[in-house]
ZALORO-141970 format. One record per residue: residue number from 1; residue in three letters; x, y, z of N, C-alpha, C in turn. Coordinates in Angstrom, 2 decimals. Layout:
<site><k>NUM</k><r>ALA</r><n_x>X</n_x><n_y>Y</n_y><n_z>Z</n_z><ca_x>X</ca_x><ca_y>Y</ca_y><ca_z>Z</ca_z><c_x>X</c_x><c_y>Y</c_y><c_z>Z</c_z></site>
...
***
This chain:
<site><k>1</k><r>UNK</r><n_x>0.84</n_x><n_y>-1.19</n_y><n_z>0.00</n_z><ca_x>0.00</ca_x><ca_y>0.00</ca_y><ca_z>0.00</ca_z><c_x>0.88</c_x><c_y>1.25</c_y><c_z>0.00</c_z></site>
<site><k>2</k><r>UNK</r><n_x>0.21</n_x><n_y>2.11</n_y><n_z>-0.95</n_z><ca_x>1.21</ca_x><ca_y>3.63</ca_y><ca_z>-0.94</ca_z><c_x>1.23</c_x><c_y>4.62</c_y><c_z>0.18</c_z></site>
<site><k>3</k><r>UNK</r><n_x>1.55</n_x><n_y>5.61</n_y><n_z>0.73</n_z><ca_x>1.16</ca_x><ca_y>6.56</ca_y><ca_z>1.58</ca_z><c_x>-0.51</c_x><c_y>7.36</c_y><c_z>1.27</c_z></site>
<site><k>4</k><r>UNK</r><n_x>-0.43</n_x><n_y>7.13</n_y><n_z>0.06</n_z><ca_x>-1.91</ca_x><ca_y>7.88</ca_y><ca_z>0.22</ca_z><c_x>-3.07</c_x><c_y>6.96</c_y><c_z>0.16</c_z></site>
<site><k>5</k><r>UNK</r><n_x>-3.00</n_x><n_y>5.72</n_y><n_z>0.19</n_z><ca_x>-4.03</ca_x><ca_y>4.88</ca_y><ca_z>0.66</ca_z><c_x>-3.98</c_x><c_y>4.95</c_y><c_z>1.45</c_z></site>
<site><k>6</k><r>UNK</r><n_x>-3.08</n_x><n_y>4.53</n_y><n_z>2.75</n_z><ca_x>-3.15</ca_x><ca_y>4.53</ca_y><ca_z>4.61</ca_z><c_x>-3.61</c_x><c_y>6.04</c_y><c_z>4.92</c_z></site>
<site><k>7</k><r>UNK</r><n_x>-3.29</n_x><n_y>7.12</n_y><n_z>3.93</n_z><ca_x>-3.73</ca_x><ca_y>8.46</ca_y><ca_z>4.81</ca_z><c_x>-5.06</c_x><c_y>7.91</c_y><c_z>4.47</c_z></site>
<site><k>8</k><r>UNK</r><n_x>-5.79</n_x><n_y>7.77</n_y><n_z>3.40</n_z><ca_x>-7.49</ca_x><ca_y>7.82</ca_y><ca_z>3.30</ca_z><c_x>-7.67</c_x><c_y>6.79</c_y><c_z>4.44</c_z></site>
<site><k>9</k><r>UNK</r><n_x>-7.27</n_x><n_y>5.56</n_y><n_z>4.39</n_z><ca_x>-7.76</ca_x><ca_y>4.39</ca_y><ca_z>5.84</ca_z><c_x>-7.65</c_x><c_y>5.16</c_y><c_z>7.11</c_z></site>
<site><k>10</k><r>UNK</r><n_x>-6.85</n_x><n_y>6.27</n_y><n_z>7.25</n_z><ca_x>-7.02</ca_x><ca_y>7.02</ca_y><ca_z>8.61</ca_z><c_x>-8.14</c_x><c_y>7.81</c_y><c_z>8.65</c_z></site>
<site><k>11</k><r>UNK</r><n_x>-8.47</n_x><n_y>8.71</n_y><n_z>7.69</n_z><ca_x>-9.05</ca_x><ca_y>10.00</ca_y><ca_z>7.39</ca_z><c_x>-10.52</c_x><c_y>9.24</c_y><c_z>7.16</c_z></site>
<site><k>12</k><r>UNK</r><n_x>-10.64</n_x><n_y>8.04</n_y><n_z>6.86</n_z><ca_x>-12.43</ca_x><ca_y>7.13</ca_y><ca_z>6.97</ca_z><c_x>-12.23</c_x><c_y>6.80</c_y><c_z>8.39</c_z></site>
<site><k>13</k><r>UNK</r><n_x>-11.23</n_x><n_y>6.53</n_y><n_z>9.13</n_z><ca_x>-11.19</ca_x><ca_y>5.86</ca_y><ca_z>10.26</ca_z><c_x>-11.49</c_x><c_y>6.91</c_y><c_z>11.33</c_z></site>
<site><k>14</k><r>UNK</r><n_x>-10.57</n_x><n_y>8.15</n_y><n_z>11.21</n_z><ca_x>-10.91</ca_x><ca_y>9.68</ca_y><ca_z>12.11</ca_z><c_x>-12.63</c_x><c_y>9.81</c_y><c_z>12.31</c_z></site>
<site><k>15</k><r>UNK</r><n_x>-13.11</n_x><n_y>9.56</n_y><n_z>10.82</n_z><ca_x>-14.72</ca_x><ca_y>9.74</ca_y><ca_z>10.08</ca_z><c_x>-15.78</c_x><c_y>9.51</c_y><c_z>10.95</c_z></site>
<site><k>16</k><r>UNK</r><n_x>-15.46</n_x><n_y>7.86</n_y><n_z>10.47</n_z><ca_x>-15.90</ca_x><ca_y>6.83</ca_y><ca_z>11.40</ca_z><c_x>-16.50</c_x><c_y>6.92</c_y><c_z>13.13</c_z></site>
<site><k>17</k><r>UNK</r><n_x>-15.22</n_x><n_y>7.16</n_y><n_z>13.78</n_z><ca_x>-15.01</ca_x><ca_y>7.42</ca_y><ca_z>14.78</ca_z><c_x>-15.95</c_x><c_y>9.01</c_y><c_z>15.32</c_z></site>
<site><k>18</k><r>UNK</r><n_x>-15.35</n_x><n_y>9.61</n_y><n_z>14.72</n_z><ca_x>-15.94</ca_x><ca_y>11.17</ca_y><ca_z>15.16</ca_z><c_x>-17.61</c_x><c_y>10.84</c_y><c_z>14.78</c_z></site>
<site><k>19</k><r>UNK</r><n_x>-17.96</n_x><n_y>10.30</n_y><n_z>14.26</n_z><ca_x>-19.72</ca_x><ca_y>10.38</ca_y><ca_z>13.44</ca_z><c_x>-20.62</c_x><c_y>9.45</c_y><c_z>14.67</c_z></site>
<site><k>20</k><r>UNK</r><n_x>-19.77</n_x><n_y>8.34</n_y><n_z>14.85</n_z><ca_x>-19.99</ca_x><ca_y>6.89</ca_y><ca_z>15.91</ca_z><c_x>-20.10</c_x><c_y>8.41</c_y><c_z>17.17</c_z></site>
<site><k>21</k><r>UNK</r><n_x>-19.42</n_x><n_y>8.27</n_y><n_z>17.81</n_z><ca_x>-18.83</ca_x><ca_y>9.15</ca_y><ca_z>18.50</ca_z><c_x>-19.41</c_x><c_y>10.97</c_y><c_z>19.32</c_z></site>
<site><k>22</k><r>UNK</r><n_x>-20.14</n_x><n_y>11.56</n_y><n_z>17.82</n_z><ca_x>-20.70</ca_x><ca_y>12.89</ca_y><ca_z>18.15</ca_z><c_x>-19.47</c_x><c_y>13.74</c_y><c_z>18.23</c_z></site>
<site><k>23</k><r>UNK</r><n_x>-18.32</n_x><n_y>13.40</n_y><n_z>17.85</n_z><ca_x>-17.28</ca_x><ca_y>14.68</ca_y><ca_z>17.49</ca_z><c_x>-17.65</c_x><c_y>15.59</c_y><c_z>16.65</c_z></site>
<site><k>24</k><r>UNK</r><n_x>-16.76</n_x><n_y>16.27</n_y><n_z>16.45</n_z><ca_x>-16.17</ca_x><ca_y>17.07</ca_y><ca_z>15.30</ca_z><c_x>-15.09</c_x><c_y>16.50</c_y><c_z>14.31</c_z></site>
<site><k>25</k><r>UNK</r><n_x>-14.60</n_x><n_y>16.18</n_y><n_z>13.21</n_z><ca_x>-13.68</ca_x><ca_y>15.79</ca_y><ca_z>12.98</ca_z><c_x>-12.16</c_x><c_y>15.92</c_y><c_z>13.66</c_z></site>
<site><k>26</k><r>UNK</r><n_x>-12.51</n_x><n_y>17.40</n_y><n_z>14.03</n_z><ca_x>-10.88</ca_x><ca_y>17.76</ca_y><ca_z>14.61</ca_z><c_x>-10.72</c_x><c_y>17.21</c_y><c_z>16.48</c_z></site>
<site><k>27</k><r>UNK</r><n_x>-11.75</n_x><n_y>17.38</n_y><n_z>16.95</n_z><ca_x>-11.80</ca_x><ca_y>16.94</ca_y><ca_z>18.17</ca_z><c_x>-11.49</c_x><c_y>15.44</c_y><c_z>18.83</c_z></site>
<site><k>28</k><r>UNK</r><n_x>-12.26</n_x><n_y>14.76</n_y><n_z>17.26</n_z><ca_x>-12.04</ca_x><ca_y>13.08</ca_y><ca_z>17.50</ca_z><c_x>-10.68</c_x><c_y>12.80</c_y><c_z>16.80</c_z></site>
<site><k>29</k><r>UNK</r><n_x>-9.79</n_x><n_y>13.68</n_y><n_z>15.58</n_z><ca_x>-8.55</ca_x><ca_y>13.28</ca_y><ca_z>15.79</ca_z><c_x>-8.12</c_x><c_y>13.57</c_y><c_z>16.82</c_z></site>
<site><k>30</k><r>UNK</r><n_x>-7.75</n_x><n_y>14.58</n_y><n_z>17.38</n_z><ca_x>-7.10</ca_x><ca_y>15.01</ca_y><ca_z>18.72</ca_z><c_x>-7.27</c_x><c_y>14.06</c_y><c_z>19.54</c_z></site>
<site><k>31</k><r>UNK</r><n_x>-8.58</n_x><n_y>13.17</n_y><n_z>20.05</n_z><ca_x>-8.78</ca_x><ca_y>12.59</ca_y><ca_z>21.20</ca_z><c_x>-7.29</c_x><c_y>11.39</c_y><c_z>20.65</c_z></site>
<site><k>32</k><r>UNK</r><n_x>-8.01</n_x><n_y>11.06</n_y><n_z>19.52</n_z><ca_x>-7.27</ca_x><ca_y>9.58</ca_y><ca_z>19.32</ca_z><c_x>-5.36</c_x><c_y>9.85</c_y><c_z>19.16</c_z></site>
<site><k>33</k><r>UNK</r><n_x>-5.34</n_x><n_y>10.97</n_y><n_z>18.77</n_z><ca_x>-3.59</ca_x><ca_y>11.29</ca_y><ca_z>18.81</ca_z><c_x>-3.54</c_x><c_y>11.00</c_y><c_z>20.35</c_z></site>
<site><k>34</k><r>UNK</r><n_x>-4.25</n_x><n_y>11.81</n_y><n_z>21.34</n_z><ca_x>-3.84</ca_x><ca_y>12.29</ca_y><ca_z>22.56</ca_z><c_x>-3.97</c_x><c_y>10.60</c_y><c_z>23.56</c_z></site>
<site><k>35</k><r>UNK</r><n_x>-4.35</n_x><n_y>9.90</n_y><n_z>22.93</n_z><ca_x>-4.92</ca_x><ca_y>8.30</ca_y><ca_z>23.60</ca_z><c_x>-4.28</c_x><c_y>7.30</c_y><c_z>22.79</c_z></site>
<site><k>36</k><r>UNK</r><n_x>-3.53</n_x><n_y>7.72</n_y><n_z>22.13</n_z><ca_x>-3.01</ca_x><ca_y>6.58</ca_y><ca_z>21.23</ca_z><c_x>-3.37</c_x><c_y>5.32</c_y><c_z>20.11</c_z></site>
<site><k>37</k><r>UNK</r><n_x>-4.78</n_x><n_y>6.43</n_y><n_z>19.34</n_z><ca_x>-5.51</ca_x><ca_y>5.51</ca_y><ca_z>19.00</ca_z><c_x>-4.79</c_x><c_y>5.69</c_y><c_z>16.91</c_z></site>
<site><k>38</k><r>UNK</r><n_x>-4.14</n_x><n_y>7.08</n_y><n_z>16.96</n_z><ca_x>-3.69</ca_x><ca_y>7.15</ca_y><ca_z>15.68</ca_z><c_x>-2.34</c_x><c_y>6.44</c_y><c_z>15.62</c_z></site>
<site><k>39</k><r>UNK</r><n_x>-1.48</n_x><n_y>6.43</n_y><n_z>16.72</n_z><ca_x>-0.22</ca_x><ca_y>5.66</ca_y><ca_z>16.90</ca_z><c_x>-0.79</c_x><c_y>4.10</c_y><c_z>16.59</c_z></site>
<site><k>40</k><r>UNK</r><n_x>-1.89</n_x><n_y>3.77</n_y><n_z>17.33</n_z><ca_x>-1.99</ca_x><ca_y>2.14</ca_y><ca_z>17.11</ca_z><c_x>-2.70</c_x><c_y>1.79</c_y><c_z>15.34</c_z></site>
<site><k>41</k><r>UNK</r><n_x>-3.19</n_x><n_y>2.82</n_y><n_z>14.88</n_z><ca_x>-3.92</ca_x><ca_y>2.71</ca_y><ca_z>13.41</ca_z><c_x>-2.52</c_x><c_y>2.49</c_y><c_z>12.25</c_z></site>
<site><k>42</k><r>UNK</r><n_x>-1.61</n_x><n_y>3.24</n_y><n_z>12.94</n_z><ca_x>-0.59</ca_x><ca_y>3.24</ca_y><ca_z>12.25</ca_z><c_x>0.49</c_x><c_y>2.07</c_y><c_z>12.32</c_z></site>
<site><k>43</k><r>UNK</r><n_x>0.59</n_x><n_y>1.33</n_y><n_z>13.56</n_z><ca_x>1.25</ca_x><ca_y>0.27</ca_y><ca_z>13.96</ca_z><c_x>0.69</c_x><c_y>-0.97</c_y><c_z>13.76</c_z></site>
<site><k>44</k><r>UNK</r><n_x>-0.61</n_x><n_y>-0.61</n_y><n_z>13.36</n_z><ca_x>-1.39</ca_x><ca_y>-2.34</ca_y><ca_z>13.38</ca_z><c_x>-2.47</c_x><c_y>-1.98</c_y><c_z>11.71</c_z></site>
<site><k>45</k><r>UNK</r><n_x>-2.08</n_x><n_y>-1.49</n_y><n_z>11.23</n_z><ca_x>-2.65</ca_x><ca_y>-0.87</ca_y><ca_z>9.78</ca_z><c_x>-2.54</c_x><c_y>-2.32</c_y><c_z>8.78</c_z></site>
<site><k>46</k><r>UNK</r><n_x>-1.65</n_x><n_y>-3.04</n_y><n_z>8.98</n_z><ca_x>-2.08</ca_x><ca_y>-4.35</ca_y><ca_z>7.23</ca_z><c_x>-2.92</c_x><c_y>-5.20</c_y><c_z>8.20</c_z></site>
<site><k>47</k><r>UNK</r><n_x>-3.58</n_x><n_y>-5.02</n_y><n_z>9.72</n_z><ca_x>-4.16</ca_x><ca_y>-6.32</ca_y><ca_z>9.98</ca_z><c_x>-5.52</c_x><c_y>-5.09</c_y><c_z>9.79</c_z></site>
<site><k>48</k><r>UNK</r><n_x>-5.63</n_x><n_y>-3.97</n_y><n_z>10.63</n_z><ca_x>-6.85</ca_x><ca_y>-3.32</ca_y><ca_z>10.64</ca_z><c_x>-7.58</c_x><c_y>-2.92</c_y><c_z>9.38</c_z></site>
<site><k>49</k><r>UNK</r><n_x>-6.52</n_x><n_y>-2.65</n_y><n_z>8.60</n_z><ca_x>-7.50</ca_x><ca_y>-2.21</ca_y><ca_z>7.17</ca_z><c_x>-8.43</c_x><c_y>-3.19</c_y><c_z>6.58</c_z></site>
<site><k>50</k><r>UNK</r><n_x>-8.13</n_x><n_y>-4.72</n_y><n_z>6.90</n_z><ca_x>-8.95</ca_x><ca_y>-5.76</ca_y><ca_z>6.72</ca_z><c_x>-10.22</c_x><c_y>-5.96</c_y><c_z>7.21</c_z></site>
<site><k>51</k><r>UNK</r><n_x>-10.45</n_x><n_y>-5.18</n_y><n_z>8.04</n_z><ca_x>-11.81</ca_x><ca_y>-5.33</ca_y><ca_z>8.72</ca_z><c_x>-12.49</c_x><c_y>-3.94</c_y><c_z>8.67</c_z></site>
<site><k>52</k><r>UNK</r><n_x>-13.92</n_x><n_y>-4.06</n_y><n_z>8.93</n_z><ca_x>-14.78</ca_x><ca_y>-3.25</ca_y><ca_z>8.73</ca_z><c_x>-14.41</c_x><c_y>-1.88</c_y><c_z>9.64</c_z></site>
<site><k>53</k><r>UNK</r><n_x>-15.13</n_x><n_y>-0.81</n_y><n_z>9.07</n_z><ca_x>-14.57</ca_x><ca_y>0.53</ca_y><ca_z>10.16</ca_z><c_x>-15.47</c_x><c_y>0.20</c_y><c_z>11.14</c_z></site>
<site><k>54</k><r>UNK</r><n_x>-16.45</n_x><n_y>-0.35</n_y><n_z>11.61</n_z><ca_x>-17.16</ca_x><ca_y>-0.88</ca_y><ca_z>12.61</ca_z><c_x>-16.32</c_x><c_y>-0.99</c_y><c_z>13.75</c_z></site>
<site><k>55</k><r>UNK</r><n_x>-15.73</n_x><n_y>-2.07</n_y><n_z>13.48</n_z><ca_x>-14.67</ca_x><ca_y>-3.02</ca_y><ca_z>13.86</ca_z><c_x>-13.01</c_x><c_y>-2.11</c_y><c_z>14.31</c_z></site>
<site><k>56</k><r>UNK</r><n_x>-12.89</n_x><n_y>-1.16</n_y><n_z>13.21</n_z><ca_x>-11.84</ca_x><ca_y>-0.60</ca_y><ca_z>13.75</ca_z><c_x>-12.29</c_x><c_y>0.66</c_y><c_z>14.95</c_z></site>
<site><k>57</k><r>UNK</r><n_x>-13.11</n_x><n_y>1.27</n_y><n_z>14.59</n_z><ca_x>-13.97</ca_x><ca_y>2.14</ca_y><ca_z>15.44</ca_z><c_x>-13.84</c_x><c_y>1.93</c_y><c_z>16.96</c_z></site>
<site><k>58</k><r>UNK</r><n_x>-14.36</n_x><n_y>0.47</n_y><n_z>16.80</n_z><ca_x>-14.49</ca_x><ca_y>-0.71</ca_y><ca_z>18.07</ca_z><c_x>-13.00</c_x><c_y>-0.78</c_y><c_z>18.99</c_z></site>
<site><k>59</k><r>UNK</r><n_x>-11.94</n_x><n_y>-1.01</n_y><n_z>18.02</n_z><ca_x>-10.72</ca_x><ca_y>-1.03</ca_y><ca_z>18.57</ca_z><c_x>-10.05</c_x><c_y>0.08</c_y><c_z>18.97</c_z></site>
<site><k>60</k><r>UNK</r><n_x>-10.65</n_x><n_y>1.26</n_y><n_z>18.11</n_z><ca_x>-9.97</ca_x><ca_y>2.48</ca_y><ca_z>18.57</ca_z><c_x>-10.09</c_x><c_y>3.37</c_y><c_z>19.42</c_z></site>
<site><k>61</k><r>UNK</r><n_x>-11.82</n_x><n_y>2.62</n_y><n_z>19.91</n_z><ca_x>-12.31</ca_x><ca_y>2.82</ca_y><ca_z>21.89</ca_z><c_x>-11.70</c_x><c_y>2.01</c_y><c_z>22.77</c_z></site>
<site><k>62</k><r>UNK</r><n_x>-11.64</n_x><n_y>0.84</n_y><n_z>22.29</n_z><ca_x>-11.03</ca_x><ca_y>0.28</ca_y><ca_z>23.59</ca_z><c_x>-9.41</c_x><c_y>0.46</c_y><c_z>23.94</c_z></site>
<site><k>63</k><r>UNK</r><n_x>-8.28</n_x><n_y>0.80</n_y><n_z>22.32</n_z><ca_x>-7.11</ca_x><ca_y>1.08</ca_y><ca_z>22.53</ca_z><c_x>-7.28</c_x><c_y>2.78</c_y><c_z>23.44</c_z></site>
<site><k>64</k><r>UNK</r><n_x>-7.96</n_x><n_y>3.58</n_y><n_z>23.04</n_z><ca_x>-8.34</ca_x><ca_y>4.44</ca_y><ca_z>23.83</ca_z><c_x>-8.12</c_x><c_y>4.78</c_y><c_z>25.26</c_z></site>
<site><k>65</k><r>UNK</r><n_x>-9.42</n_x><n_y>4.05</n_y><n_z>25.52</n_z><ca_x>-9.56</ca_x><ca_y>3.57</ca_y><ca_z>26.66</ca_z><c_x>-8.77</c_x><c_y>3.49</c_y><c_z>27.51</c_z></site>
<site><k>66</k><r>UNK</r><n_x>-7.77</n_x><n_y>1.93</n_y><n_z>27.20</n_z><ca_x>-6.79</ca_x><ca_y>1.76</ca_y><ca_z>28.01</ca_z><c_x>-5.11</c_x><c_y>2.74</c_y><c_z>28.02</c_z></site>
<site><k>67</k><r>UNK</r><n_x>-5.40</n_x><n_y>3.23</n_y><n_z>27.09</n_z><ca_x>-4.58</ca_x><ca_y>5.12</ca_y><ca_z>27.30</ca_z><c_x>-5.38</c_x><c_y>6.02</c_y><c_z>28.15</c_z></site>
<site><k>68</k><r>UNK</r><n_x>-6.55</n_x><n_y>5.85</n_y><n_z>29.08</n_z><ca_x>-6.98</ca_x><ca_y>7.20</ca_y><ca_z>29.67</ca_z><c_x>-8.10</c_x><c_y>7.91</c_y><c_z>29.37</c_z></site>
<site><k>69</k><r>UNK</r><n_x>-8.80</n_x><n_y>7.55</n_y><n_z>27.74</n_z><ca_x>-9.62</ca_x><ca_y>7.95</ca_y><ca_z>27.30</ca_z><c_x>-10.92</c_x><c_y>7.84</c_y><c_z>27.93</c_z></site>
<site><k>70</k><r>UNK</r><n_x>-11.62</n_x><n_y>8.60</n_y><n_z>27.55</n_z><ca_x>-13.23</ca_x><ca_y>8.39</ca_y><ca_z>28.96</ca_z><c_x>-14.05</c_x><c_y>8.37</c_y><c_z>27.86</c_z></site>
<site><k>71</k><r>UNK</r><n_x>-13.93</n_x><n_y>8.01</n_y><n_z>26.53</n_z><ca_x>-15.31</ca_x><ca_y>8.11</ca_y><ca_z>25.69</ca_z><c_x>-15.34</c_x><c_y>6.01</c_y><c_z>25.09</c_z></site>
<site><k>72</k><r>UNK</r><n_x>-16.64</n_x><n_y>6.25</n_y><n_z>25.51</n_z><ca_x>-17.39</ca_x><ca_y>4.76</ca_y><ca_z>25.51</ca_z><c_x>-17.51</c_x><c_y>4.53</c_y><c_z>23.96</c_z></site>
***
């Protein structure tokens, strides 16, 4: 995969998340930089892109989470 496919798998994934969520786009990146949820999108990216944004959504509350994050 090139760099500008993984940016779009982030930028649906930020989406995703912020819409699930009730963000703003910029608010729900921030959370996930600040919780480690864009560090883990980026470190675990050829297994996550395989699965539904449901699914990554799913993982990027609970990696969250266990960084500190308080959103369910």
């Amino acid at each position: 995969m090139n760099d500008s496919s993984r940016i779009h798998y982030f930028t649906m994934c930020v989406s995703a998340f912020s819409d699930r969520k009730g963000l703003d786009r910029r608010d729900a990146f921030n959370y996930l930089y600040n919780h480690s949820g864009i560090e883990f999108l980026v470190d675990c990216y050829e297994a996550e892109h395989t699965l539904s944004l449901n699914d990554a959504v799913d993982d990027l509350t609970l990696v969250c989470k266990n960084n500190g994050g308080t959103i369910e």
